[in-house]
NULUMTOR-427899 format. One record per residue (C-alpha): x, z, y; residue in three letters. Coordinates in nm, 3 decimals. Layout:
c1; c3; c2; r
X; Z; Y; ALA
...
***
This chain:
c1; c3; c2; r
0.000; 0.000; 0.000; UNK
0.166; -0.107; 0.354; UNK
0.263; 0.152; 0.555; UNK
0.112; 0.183; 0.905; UNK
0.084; 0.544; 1.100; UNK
-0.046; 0.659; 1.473; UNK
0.069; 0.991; 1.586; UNK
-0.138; 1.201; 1.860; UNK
-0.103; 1.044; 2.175; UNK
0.029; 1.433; 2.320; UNK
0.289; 1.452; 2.034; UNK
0.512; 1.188; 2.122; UNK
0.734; 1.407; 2.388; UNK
1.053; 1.311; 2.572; UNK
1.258; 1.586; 2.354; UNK
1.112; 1.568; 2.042; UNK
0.787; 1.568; 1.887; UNK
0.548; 1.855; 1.863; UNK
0.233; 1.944; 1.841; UNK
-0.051; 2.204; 1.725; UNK
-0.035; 2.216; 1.317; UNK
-0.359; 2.139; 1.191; UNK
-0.509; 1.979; 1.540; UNK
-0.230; 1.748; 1.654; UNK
0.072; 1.794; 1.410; UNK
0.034; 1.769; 1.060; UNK
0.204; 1.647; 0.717; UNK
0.143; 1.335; 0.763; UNK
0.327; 1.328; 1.086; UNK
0.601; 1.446; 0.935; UNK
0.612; 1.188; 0.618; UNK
0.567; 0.917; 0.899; UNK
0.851; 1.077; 1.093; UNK
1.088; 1.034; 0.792; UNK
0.944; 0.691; 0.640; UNK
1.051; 0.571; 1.048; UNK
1.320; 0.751; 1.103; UNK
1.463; 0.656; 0.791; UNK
1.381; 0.309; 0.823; UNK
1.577; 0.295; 1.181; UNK
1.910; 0.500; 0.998; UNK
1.866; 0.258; 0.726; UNK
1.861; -0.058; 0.955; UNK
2.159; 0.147; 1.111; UNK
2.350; 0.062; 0.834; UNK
2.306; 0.465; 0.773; UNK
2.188; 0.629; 0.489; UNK
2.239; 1.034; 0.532; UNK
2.035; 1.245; 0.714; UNK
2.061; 1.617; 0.726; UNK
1.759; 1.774; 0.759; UNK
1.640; 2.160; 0.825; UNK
1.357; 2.412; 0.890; UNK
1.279; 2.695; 1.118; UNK
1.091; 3.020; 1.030; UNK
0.748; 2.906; 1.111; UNK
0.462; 2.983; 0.845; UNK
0.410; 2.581; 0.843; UNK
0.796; 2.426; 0.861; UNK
0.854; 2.425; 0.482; UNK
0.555; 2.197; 0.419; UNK
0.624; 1.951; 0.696; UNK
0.987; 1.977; 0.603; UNK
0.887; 1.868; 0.292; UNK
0.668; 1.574; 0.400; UNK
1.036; 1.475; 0.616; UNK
1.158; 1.450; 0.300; UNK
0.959; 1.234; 0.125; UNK
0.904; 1.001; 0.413; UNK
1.300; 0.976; 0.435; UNK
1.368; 0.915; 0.033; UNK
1.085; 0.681; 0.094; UNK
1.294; 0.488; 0.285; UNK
1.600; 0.538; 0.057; UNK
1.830; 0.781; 0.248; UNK
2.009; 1.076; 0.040; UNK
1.907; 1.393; 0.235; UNK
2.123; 1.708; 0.319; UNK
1.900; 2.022; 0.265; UNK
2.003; 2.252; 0.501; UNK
1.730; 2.516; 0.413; UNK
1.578; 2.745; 0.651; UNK
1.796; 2.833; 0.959; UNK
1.920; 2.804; 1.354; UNK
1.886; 2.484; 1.475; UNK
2.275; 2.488; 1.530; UNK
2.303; 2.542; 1.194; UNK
2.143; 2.187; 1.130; UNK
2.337; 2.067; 1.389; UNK
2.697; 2.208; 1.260; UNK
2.599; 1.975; 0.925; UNK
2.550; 1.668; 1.151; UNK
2.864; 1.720; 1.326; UNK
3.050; 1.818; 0.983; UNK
2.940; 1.633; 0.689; UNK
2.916; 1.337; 0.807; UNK
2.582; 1.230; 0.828; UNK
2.401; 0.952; 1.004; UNK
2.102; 1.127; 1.129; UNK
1.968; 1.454; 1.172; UNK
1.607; 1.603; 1.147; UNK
1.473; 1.997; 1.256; UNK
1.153; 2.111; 1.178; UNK
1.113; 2.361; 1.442; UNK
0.854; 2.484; 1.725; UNK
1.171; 2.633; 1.951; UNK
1.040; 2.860; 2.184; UNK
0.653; 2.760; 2.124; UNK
0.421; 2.977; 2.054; UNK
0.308; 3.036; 1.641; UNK
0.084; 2.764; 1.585; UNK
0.259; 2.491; 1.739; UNK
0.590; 2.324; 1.526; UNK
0.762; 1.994; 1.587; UNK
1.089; 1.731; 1.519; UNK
1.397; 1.748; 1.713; UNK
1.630; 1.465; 1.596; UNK
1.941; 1.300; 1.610; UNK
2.067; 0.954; 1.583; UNK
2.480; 0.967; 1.437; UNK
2.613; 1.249; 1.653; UNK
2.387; 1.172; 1.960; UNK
2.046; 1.310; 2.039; UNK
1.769; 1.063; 1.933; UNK
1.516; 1.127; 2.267; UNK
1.282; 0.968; 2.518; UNK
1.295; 0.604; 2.482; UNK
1.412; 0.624; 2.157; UNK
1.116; 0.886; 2.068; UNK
0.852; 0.615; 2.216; UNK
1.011; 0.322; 2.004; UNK
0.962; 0.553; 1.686; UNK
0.590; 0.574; 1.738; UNK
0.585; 0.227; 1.803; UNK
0.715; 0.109; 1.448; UNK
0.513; 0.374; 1.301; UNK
0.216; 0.234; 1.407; UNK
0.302; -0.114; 1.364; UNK
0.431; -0.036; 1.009; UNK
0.764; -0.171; 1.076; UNK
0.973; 0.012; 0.812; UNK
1.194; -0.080; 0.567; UNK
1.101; -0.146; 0.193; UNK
0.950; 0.124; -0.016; UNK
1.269; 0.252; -0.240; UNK
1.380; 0.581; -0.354; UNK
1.662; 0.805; -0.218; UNK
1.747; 1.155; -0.367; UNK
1.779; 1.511; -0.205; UNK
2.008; 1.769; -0.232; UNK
1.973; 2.114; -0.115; UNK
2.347; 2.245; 0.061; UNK
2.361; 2.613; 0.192; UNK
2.618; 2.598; 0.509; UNK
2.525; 2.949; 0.599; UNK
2.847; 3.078; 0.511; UNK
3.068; 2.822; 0.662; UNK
2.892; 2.816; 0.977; UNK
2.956; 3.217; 1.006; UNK
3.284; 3.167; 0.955; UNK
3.329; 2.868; 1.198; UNK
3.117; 3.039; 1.452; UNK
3.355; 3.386; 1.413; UNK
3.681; 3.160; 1.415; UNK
3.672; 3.143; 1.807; UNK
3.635; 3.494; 1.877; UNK
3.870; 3.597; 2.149; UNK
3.769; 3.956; 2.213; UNK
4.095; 4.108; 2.001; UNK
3.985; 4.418; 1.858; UNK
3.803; 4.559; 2.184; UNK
3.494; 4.757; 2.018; UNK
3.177; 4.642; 2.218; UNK
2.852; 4.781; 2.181; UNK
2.598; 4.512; 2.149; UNK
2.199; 4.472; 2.096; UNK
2.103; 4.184; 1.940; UNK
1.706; 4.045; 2.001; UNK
1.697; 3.770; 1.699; UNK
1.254; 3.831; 1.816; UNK
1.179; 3.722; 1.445; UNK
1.332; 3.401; 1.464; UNK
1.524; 3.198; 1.283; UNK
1.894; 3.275; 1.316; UNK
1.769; 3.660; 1.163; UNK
2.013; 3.557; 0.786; UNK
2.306; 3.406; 1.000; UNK
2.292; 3.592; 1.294; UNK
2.307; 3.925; 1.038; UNK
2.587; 3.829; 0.877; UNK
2.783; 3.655; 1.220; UNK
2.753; 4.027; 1.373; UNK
3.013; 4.136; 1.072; UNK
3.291; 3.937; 1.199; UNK
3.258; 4.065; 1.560; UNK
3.412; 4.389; 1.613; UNK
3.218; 4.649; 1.752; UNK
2.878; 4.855; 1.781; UNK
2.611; 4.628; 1.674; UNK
2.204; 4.686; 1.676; UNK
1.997; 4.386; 1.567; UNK
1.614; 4.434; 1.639; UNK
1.366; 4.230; 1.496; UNK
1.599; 4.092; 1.263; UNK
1.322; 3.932; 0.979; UNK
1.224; 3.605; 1.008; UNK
0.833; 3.613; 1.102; UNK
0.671; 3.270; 1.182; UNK
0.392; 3.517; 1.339; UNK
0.642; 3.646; 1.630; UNK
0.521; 3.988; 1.616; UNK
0.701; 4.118; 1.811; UNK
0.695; 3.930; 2.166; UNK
0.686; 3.548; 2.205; UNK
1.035; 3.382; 2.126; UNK
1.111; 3.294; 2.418; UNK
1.465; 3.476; 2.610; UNK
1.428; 3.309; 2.908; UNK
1.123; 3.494; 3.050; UNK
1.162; 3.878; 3.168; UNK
0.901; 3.991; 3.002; UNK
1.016; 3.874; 2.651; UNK
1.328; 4.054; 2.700; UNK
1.187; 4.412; 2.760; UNK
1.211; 4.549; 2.386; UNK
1.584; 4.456; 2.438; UNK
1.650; 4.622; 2.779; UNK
1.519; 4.980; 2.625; UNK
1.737; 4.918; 2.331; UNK
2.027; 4.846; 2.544; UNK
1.960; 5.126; 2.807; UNK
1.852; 5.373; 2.481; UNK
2.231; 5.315; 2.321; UNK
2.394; 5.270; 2.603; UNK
2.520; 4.922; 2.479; UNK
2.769; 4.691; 2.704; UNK
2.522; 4.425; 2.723; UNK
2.190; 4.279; 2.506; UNK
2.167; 3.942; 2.355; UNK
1.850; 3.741; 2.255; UNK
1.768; 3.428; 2.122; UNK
1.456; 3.213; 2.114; UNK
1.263; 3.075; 1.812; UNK
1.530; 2.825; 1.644; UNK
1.835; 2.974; 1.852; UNK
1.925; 2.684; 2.064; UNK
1.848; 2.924; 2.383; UNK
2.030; 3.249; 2.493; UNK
1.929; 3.550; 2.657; UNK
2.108; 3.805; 2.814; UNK
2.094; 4.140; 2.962; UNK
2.344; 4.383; 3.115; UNK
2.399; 4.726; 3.028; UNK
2.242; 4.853; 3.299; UNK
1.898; 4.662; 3.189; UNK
1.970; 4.376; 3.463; UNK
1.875; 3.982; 3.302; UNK
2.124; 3.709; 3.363; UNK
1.956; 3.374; 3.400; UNK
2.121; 3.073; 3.254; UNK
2.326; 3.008; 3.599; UNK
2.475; 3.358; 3.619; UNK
2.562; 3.328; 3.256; UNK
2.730; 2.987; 3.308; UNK
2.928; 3.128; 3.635; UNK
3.132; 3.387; 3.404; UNK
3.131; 3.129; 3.125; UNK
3.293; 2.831; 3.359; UNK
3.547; 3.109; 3.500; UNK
3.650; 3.176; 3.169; UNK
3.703; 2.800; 3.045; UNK
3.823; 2.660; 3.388; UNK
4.150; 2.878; 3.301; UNK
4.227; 2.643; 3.004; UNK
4.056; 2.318; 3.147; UNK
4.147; 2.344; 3.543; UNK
3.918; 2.098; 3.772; UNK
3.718; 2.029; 3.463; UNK
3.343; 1.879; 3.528; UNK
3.143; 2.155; 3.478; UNK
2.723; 2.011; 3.452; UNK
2.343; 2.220; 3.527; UNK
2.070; 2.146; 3.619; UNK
1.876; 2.065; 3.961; UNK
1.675; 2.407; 3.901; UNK
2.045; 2.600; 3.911; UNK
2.149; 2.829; 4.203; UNK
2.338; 2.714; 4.483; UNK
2.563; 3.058; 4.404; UNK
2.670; 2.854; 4.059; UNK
2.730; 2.533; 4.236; UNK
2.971; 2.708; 4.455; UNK
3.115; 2.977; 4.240; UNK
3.234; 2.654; 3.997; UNK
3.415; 2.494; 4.273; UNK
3.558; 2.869; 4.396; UNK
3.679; 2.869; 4.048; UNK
3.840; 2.539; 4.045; UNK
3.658; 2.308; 3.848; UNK
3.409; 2.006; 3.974; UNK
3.003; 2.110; 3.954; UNK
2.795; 1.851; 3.867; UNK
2.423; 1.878; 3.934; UNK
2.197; 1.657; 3.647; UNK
1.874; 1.629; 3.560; UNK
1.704; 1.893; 3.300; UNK
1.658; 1.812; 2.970; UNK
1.919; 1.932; 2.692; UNK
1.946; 1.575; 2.516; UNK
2.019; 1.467; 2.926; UNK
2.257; 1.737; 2.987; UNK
2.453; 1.618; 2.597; UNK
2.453; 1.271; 2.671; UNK
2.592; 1.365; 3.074; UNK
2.879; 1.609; 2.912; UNK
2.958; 1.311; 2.623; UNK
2.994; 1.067; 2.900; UNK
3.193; 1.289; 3.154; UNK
3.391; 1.494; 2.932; UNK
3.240; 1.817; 3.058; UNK
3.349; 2.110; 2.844; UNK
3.120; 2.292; 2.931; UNK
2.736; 2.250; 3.056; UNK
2.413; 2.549; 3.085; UNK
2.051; 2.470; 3.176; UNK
1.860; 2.778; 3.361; UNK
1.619; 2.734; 3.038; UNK
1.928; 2.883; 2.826; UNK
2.085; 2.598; 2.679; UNK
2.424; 2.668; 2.666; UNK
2.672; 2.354; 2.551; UNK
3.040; 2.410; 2.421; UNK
3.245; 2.103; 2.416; UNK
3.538; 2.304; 2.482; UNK
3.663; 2.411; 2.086; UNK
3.337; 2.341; 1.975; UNK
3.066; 2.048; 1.905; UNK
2.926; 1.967; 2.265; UNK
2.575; 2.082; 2.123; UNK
2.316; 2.357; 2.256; UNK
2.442; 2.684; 2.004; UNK
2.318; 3.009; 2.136; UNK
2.497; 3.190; 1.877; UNK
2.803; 3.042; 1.960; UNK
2.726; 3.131; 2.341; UNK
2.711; 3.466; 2.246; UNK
3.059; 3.476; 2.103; UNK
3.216; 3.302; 2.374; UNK
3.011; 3.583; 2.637; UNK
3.112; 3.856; 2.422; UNK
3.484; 3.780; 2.393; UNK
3.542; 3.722; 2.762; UNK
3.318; 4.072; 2.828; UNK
3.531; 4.236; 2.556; UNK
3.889; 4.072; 2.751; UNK
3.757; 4.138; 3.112; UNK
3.859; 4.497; 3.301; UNK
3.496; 4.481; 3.455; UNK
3.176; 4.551; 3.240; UNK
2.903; 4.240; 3.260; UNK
2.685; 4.428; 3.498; UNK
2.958; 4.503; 3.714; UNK
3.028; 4.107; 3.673; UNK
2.668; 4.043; 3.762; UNK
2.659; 4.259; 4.060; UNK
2.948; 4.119; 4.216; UNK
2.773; 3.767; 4.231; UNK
2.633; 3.651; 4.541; UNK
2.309; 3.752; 4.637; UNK
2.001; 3.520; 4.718; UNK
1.666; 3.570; 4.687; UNK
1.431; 3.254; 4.528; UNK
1.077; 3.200; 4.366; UNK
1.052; 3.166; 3.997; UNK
0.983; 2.844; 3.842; UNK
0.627; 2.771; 3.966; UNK
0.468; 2.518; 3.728; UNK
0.095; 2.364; 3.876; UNK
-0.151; 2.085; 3.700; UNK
-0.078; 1.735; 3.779; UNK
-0.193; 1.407; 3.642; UNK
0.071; 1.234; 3.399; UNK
0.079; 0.926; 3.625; UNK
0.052; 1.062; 3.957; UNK
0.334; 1.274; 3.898; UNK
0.601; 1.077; 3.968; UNK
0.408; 0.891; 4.245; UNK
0.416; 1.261; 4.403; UNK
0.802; 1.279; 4.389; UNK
0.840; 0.901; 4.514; UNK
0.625; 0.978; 4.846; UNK
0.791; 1.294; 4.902; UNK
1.137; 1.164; 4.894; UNK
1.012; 0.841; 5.085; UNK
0.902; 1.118; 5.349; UNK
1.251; 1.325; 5.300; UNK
1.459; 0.994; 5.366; UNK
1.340; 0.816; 5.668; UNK
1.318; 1.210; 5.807; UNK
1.705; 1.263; 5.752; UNK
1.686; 1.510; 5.561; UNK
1.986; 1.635; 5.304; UNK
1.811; 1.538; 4.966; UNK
1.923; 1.495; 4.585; UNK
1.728; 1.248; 4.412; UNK
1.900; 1.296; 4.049; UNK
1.595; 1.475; 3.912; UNK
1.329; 1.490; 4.128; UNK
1.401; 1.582; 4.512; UNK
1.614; 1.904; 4.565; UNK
1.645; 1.955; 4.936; UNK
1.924; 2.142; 5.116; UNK
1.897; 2.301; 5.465; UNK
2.085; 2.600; 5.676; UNK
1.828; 2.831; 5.437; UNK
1.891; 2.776; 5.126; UNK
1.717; 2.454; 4.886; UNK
1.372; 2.409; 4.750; UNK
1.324; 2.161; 4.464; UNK
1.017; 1.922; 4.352; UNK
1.024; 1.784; 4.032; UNK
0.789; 1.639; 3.792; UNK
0.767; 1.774; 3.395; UNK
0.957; 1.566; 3.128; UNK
0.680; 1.727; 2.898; UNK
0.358; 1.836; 3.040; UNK
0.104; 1.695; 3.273; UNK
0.268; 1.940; 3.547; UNK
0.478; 1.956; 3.864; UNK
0.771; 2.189; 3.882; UNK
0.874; 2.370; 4.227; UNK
1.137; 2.642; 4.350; UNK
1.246; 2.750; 4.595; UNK
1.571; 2.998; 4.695; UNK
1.773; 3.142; 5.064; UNK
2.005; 3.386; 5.139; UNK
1.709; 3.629; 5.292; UNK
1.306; 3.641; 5.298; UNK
1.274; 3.486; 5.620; UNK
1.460; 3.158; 5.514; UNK
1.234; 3.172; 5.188; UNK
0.887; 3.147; 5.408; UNK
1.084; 2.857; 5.566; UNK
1.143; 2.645; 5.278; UNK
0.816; 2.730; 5.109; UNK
0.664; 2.611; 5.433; UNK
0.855; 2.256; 5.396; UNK
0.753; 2.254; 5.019; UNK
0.395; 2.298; 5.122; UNK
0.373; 2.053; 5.379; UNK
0.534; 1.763; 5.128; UNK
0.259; 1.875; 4.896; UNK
-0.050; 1.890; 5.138; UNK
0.118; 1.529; 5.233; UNK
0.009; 1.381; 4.923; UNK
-0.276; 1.535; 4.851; UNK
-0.162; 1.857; 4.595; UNK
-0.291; 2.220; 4.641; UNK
0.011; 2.422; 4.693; UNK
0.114; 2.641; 4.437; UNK
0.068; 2.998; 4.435; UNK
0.440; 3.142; 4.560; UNK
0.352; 3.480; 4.620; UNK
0.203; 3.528; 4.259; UNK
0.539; 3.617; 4.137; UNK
0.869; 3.675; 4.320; UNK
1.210; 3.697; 4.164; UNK
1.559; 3.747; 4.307; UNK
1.926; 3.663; 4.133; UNK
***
């Protein structure tokens, strides 16, 4: 029987693929997901993928359906088992494979699940996402055949490859460790007996329910079960990780959360002493104060456009050995793979913590201080989105004004910046704002508003929630 498949018109994201299991995600997806993807490693001249599965209640039956859809289309597959999505991506970047395929919901919450794939050593994203469902649907596949499967547990190695770059020499830390019932609870429990050191892990079992909080490190709230564990042992600093591990968290020991720029200024300072004037990459939503603390340090900032697979393919093409997003992405190219590892993050973070004479919150209080919105996310139309950003930086150009058009428009005056971008993912636009004091704040949230009443959007809500870093 030819082979022909449509996924839900919401699953097809620029990442990866996801959806609700049972309502827009199911099995079927992911046999069609392997039959195509197979079909393009195949025509590739590939024929290994490696393929893996987060904790979720509903990733060992799509990972099987991945499976099937792939020997369908005669590749040999490398069973990673359940894991970290770094752990998937270690077997890509080690064993040779030609492709690479996660079930995993990331940071979602319990009932949604997804793909995140790779193509060789390069994420497999946007366009390449779009031409999948394409094929799919027009049954464009290779012949029916019959590959075989083989189940490989990497666990091990990548413990042992992840505890090979400790640098902290013997220096006894005391760490809390938030795996928040994800999937990096087996490695992530064995990892924390290489490190030297005091070491709590909370929520260590792998629960596809989350019952704990939402897996998700990069929102405050999240992060509070770690704080009182950190404050309760008087621990040098807390680390968490979301669903699949491909996102860091991280708190002080005095309770204090470093966002994904503060963590990449002490990581940059650290690997600009081996890599001088090296390219170091975020994203528009970063600080100014990491900007300019990565040129105080000596190395060349580079501002891109958010999205992890952007941010890989940016670092591959630039050489960057290092690269953060504020979502928690962290990327090593600098002794390790170039790919988003949160568990190797946390080595690196320790081990400079463990080498410096200053504890990590005196690190974090001795960054600059500014005062900014949080992410504000409102409801906009899919198409009009990007019509949005293109008459607000119409308006921002023939005004004169000091504007960065690499994702979005990010606008720089004697306050501070406010950005306006539209979502990669979602039918929404994203704003922030940040200055140096409140006054300059109401300022740029006043320019913001005006670009938005300009084109006909309700402003969004800044006072709802106020953050400072």
């Amino acid at each position: 029987m030819p082979f022909s498949h449509s996924f839900h018109p919401t699953s097809l994201r620029e990442y990866d693929i996801r959806g609700v299991v049972g309502k827009t995600l199911n099995p079927e997806d992911g046999f069609a997901i392997g039959r195509t993807f197979g079909s393009i490693v195949a025509r590739s001249g590939g024929n290994i993928v490696a393929v893996g599965y987060d904790g979720r209640t509903h990733s060992p039956e799509l990972e099987k359906a991945l499976v099937e859809g792939l020997k369908a289309s005669g590749i040999n597959v490398l069973r990673v088992g359940r894991g970290p999505t770094p752990l998937l991506y270690f077997a890509a970047f080690t064993r040779g494979t030609d492709g690479a395929v996660m079930v995993t919901g990331s940071h979602n919450p319990p009932e949604y699940n997804g793909f995140k794939m790779m193509i060789g050593k390069k994420p497999f994203f946007g366009k390449d996402i779009l031409e999948l469902g394409r094929l799919s649907a027009a049954g464009d596949v290779v012949d029916a055949t019959t590959g075989h499967d083989e189940l490989v547990d990497l666990q091990a190695d990548y413990v042992a490859r992840l505890a090979r770059d400790w640098d902290g020499g013997e220096q006894k830390l005391k760490i809390v460790w938030d795996n928040g019932n994800g999937a990096a609870g087996e490695v992530l429990q064995e990892l924390v007996k290489h490190i030297p050191g005091d070491h709590t892990v909370i929520f260590p079992e792998i629960d596809g329910h989350f019952p704990n909080h939402h897996p998700d490190p990069t929102v405050p709230k999240n992060l509070e079960a770690l704080i009182a564990a950190v404050k309760g042992t008087a621990a040098d600093l807390g680390i968490a990780f979301d669903g699949d591990a491909d996102r860091i968290g991280a708190v002080d020991g005095n309770g204090n959360v470093l966002f994904g720029d503060q963590l990449l200024v002490i990581l940059a300072r650290d690997v600009l002493k081996t890599h001088p004037g090296a390219i170091i990459i975020s994203d528009v939503k970063a600080s100014q104060v990491l900007f300019d603390e990565i040129e105080r340090a000596g190395g060349s900032p580079l501002m891109w456009k958010t999205g992890h697979s952007l941010i890989k393919a940016k670092m591959a093409e630039t050489g960057s050995p290092l690269a953060a997003e504020m979502s928690g992405h962290v990327f090593f190219a600098d002794k390790w793979y170039g790919f988003d590892d949160a568990l190797y993050a946390a080595v690196r973070l320790a081990g400079i913590v463990a080498r410096s004479p200053l504890s990590l919150a005196e690190m974090h209080d001795a960054l600059p201080s500014v005062i900014n919105t949080p992410e504000l996310r409102f409801e906009c139309d899919d198409v009009r989105k990007f019509a949005v950003i293109g008459e607000v930086a119409a308006r921002l150009r023939k005004a004169g004004a000091a504007v960065s058009e690499t994702d979005g428009v990010r606008v720089k005056t004697e306050d501070g910046w406010w950005l306006l971008r539209a979502s990669n993912t979602q039918s929404v636009l994203v704003a922030r704002a940040e200055a140096k004091d409140p006054e300059g704040l109401e300022r740029l949230k006043a320019d913001l508003v005006t670009q938005l009443e300009a084109s006909g959007i309700a402003a969004p809500d800044f006072d709802a929630a106020s953050s400072g870093h």
